[in-house]
N, C-alpha and C positions, 0 to 999 in steps of 0.2 A: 266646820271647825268645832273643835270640841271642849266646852268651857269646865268651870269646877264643879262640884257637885252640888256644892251647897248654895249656887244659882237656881237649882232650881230646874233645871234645865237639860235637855240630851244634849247631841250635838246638833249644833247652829247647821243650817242648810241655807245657801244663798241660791233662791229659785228662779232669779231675774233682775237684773240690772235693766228696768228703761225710763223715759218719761224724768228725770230726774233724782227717783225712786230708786232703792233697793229693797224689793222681795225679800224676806225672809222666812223657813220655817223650821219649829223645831219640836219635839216629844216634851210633854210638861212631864217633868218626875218628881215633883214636889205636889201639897195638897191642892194648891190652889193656884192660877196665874194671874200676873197683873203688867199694867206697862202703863207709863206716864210720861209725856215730853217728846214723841217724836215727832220731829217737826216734817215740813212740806207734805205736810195730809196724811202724816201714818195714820195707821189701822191694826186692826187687829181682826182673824176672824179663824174660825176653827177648823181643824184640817181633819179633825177624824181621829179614832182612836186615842184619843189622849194630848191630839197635839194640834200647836196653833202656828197660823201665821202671821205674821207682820211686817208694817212698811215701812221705812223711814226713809228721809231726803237728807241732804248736808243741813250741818248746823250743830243746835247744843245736843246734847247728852239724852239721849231716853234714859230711863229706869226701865227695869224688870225684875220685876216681883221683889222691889224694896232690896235688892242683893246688889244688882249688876247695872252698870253704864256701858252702854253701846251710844257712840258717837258715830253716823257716817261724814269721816273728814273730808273724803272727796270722790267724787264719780265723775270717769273720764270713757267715755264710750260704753266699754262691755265690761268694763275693771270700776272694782272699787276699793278705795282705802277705809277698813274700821278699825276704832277706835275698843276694846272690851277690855274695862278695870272694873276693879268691886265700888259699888255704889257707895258714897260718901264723904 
């Protein structure tokens, strides 16, 4: 999916839905990246060339890179429902 620019961010790639978890990864196009608050064991780790991935479970709100809230509201098998407004 493809968010604003000033996220920070390319577009979102959803690489795996399991475990309760949703995979994510995306291209950093801003200087720096960061993420704060995903809950059910997110992570974070580097995919190469510029870009990272990340995990989050249902619950409250991540942050990324002080811009963006990604909430996962719900995960139902191989589907999930997110949540991406500007952080604040």
């Amino acid at each position: 999916m493809t968010v604003p620019e000033r996220y920070g961010l390319g577009p979102i790639k959803v690489t795996a839905i399991a475990d309760g978890k949703v995979d994510m990864a995306a291209q950093v196009t801003g200087s720096g990246y960061s993420v704060s608050g995903c809950s059910g064991g997110g992570g974070v780790s580097s995919e190469g060339a510029g870009g990272v991935g990340f995990s989050c479970g249902e619950g409250p709100a991540a942050t990324i890179n002080n811009a963006m809230s990604l909430k996962v509201v719900d995960i139902r098998d191989a589907a999930a429902v997110l949540d991406i407004e500007p952080a604040g």
